[in-house]
N, C-alpha and C positions, 0 to 999 in steps of 0.2 A: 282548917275545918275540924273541930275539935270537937269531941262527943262522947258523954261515958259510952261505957262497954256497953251497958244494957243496951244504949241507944243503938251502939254498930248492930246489936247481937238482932236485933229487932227488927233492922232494916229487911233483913231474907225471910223475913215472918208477918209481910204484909198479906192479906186480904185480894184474892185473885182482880177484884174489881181495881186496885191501884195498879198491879204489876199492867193490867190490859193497859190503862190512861197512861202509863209511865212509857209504854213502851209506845203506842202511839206520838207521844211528845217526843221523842228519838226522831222518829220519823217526818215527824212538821219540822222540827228546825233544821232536820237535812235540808231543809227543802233551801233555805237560805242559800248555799253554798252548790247547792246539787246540778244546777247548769254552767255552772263558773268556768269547769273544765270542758265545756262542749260548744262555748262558744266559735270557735274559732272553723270548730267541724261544721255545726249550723252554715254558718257565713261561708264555707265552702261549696256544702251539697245544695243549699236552696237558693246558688247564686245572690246571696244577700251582701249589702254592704256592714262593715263594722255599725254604724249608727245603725241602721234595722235592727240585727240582733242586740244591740244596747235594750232596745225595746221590751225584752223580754223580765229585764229589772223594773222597767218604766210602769209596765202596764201591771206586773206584779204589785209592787210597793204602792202604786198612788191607790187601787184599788181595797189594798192593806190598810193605807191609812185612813183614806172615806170609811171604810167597815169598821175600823176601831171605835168610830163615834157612833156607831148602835151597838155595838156587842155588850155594853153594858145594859142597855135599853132590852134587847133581845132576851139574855139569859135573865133577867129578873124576872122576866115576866112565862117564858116557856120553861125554865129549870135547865140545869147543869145537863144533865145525861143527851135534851133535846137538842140544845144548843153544841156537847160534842159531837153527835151522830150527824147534824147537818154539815158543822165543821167537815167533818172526814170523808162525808160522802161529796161534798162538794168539791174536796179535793181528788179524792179517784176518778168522778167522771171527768175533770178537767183536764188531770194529767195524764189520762191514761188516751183522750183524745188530741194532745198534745203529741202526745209521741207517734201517730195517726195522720199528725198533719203532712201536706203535700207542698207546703210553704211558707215563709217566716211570718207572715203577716196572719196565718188561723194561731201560730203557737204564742203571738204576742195575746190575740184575744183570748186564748185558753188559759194562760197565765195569770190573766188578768182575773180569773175566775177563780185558779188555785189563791189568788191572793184573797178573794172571799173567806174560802173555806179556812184559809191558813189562822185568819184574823179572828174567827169564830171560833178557834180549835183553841188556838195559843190563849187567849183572854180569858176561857174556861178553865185551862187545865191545872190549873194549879193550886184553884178553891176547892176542885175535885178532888185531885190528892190528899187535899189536908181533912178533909171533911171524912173519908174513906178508909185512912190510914191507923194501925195501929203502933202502940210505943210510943205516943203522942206526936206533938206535930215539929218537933226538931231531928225524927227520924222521918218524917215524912219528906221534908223541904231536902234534908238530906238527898234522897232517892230522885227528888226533882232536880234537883243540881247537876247531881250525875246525868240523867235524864238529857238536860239541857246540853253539859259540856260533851257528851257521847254524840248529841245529834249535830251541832257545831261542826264537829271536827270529822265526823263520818261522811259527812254530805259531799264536801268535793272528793275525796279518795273514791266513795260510792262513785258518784260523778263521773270521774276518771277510768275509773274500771271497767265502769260497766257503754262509756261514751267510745272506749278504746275497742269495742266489739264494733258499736254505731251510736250515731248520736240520738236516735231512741230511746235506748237501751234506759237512760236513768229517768225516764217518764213513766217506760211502762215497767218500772223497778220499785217506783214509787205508790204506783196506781195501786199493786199488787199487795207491798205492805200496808199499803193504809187501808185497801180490803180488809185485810187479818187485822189490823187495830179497829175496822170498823165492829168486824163481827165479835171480837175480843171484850167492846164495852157494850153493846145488846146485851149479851150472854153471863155477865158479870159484874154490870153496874147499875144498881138498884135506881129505879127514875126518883126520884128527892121529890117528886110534883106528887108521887103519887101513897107520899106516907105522910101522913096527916100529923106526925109528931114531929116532924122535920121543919129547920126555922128557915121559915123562907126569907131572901133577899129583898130589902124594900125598893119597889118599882122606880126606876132612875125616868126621869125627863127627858127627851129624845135630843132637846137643845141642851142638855147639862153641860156637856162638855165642850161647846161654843161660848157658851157664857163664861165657864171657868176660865176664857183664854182673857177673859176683861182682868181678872186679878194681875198686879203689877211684877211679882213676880212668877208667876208660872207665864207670864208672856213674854221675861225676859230669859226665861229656861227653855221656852222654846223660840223662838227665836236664834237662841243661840245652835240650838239644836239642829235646826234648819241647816243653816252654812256647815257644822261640824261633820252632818251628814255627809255632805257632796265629799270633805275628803274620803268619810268610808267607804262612801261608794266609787269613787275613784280608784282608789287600792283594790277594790274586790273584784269590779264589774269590768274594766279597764284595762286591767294587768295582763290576764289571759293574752291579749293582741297582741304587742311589744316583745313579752317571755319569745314568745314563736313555738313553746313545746308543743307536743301533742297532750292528747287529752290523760295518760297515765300522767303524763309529767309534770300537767297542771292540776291532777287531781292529788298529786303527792305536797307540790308545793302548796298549798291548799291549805290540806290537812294540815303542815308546820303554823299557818295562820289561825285555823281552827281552836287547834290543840291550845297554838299562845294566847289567843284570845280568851277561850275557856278557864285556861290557869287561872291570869291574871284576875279575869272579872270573879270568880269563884274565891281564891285565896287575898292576892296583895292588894284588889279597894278595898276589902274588908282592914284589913291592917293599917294602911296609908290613913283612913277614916276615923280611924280609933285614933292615930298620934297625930293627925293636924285638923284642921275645918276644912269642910268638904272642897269651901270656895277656893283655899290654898291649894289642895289638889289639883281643881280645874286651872288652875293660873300654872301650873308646873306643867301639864300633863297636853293644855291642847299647844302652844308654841312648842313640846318637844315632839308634838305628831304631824307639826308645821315642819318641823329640822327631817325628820324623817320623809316627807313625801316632798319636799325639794332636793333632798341628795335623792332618791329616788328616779327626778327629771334628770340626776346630772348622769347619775349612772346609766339610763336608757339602754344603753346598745352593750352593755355587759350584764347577760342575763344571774350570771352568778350571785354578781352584786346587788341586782333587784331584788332577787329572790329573798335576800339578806333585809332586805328593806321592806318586804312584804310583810316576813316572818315579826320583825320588831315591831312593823306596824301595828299587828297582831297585839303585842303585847300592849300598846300604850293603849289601841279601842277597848281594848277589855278593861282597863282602868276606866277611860272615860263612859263608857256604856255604863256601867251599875249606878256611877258616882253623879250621873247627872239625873238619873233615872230614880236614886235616892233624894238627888234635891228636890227632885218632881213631888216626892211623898210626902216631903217634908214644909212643902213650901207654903200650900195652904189648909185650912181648913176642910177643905171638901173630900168628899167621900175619894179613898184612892185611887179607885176604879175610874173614875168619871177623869181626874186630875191624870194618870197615865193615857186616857183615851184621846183626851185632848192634845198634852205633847208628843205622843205617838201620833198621830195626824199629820202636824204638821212638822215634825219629823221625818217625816217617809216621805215628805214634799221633794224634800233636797235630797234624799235619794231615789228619789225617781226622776228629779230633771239631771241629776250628775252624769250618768252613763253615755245617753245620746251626747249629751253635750261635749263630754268627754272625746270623744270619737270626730267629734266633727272639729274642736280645737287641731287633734291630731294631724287632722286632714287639712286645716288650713295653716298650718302655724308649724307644727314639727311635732313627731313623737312625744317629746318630754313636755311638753306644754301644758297638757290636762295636770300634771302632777305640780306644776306649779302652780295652775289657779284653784287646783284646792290646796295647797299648801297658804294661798293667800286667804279661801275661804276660812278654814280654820283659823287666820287669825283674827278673821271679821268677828268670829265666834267668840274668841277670848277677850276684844273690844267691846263687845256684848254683856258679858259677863264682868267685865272690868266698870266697864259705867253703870252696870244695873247694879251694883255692888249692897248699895243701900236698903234695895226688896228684896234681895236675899240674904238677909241677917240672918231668920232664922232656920235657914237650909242647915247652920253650923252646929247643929244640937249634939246629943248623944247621941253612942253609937245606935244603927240599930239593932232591932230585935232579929233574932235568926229569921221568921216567917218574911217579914217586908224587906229584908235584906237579899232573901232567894225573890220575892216578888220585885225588885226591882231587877235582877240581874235577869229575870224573863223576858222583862218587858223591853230591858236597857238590848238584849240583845235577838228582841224578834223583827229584826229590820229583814 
């Protein structure tokens, strides 16, 4: 990640209304990560089976992805500041009544509700950044990086720490900071709707991003997307069970996944992208995250070795997250926004059905069994990508530009 001085020197000399948005998007992308370590507590204290708490990825993500096909629709039409304020507050009331509930079936509904706000929050924040930032917008995207990989990898440790008190504790940890992000962008970030010199966003079509899935390849990016998901959500959502730690211990292993993923999708798809085409990436990248989550099942009952398998995992999503997330931008013509809303959609499909499924494999078939059928789904994903070969010629273009290159690593990793 390479940047004159001027640009580093800039980054601490932003504009209070960015540091509020920056610091609020730390705290959405916890959220990814932020019940990971508390599953197993849940499923203890609320009498819940494994597939119940699976539910709480489930009812998150599918609600993430239906919301991702109007956040575009939304913010063009209410402006950026409305559209984060609803984001945040929708997420405080949610989680902070989550951490309230009396049992696993109100925390799956409440989730389902953080997953609104989350989908509103995240698909804003990073036009806000750029738009608000001074030292132009390669210190900006900068700031949002950090942003992004800080909140990645903080969210299960958070998770952990504060789940190792009770498994409350990271809802209403949640609820609290995203308070102070609520009141951080009130207080400091100017509404765009209400300065008449300000270029407003032109109004998107509420079916935009249903139609863009007709294009031939963004339906073969997602699609592929689909199946590649289940693996990541099998690794994420899944793992907690099998390990047996407690919640520090799963908040720490975690964090190792966090951290890898963050590297990678920030530093080496940037690098792999610039020396080969993107499609040779994905042809490398999803059979070696197939090799990974089948030694994974063999390893099962040696926690140390999973863990090992976790963490790499780590490393290979953070490649594929940006680099398919990039094809996505690249693949059609349409406006970005509407073309990430779409394969974010049906993206978040396959990981919201991974988790239950995951669990109930477990329970019929053996421990290590989930880890193999996404080890199989992922390759479904790479026979996808191998036969569509032909509609995504021009996914293979120039590198990108620093702005859409953070814009895809947002999107690639707000599962």
């Amino acid at each position: 990640m390479s940047a004159g001085h001027g640009a580093s020197a800039s980054i601490l000399k932003q504009p209070k209304a960015v540091w509020a948005v920056a610091f609020a998007s730390v705290i959405a992308f916890m959220g990814i990560g932020l019940v990971d370590p508390i599953l197993p507590a849940i499923a203890r204290s609320l009498e819940a089976t494994p597939t119940e708490t699976e539910m709480l990825f489930t009812s998150y993500l599918l609600v993430t992805g239906l919301a991702m096909l109007g956040t575009s629709w939304v913010s063009s039409r209410i402006g950026a500041k409305k559209t984060l304020l609803i984001g945040l507050g929708i997420i405080v009331v949610f989680a902070g009544a989550a951490g309230l509930s009396q049992n696993v079936e109100s925390i799956i509904g409440f989730r389902a509700g953080w997953g609104l706000g989350n989908a509103l929050f995240i698909s804003t924040a990073l036009a806000t950044i750029v738009g608000a930032a001074s030292g132009g917008t390669a210190s900006a995207i900068i700031l949002y990086e950090a942003a992004l990989g800080l909140g990645i990898a903080i969210g299960p440790l958070l998770g952990g720490l504060l789940g190792h008190l009770s498994w409350r504790g990271p809802f209403f940890g949640t609820a609290t900071l995203m308070a102070i992000g609520f009141i951080a962008v009130v207080v400091f970030l100017k509404d765009d709707t209400d300065d008449p010199g300000a270029q407003r966003p032109e109004p998107t079509r509420l079916s935009a991003p249903l139609r863009a899935l007709r294009q031939p390849a963004l339906a073969v990016l997602a699609g592929a997307a689909l199946f590649y998901n289940i693996g990541f959500f099998v690794l994420l959502a899944y793992s907690p069970f099998p390990l047996g730690f407690d919640a520090l211990g799963l908040g720490f292993t975690f964090f190792g996944w966090g951290v890898a993923l963050a590297i990678t999708s920030v530093f080496l798809a940037p690098v792999l992208t610039a020396r080969m085409p993107r499609t040779t990436v994905l042809w490398i990248a999803l059979p070696t995250l197939a090799v990974v989550l089948a030694a994974a099942g063999f390893v099962i009952d040696e926690p140390g070795l999973l863990v090992v398998c976790i963490v790499v995992g780590g490393l290979v999503l953070g490649v594929l997250n940006t680099v398919l997330t990039e094809c996505v931008m690249e693949a059609t013509d349409l406006q970005r926004s509407v073309a990430s809303s779409a394969y974010s959609a049906v993206r978040f499909l396959g990981g919201a059905i991974a988790p239950p499924a995951a669990a109930e494999l477990a329970h019929l078939i053996s421990p290590g069994a989930p880890y193999f059928a996404a080890a199989g789904s992922v390759l479904v994903a790479l026979f996808i990508v191998l036969f569509g070969h032909r509609a995504l010629r021009r996914v293979n273009g120039a590198p990108e530009p620093r702005a859409v290159e953070a814009e895809a690593i947002s999107v690639g990793d707000a599962a």
